[in-house]
C-alpha positions as CSV (number, residue, x, y, z in Angstrom):
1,X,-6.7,-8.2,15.3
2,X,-3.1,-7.5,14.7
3,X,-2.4,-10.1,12.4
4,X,-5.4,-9.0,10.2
5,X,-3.9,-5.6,10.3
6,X,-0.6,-6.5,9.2
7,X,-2.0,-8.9,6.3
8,X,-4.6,-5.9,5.1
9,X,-1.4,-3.7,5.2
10,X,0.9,-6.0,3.8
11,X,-1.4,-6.5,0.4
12,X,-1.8,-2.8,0.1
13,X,2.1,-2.9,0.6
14,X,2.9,-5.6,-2.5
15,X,0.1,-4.6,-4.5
16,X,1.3,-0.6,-4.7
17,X,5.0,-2.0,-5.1
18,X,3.5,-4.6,-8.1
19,X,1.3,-1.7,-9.5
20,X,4.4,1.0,-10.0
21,X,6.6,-2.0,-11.7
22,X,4.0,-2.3,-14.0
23,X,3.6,1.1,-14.6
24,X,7.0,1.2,-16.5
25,X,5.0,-1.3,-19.4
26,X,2.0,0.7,-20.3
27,X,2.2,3.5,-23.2
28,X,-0.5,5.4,-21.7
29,X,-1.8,5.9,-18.1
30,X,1.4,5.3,-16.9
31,X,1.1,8.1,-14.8
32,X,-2.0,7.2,-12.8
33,X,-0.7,3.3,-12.4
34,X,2.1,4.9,-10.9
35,X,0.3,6.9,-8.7
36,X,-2.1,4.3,-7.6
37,X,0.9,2.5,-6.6
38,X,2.6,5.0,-4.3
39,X,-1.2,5.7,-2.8
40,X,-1.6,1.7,-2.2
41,X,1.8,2.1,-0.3
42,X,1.0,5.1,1.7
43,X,-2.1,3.5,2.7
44,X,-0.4,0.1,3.7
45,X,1.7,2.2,6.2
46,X,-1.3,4.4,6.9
47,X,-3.5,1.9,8.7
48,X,-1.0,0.0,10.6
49,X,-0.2,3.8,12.2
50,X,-3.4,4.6,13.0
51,X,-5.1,1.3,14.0
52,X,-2.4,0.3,15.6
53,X,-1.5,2.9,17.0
54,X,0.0,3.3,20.4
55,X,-0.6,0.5,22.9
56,X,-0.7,1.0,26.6
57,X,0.5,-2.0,28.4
């Protein structure tokens, strides 16, 4: 279950980093690819936080 976690997170990670480098490109909606982007990343460290959450050993 980790591992998926951390893959599910790391894509959301990448792909909100990949999305505000190409937000620089575009002439119009720059703004929302931009914003995507910082909202992919938030949500990459977002569910490792919550599902992972503290473990009790």
């Amino acid at each position: 279950m980790k591992i998926f976690v951390f893959v599910i997170a790391m894509a959301f990670f990448v792909g909100g980093i990949i999305l505000m480098g190409y937000a620089i490109d575009l002439k119009e909606g720059m703004a929302l690819m931009f914003f995507g982007g910082i909202l992919s990343v938030s949500v990459s460290l977002a569910i490792p936080f919550n599902l992972l959450g503290e473990q009790s050993h």
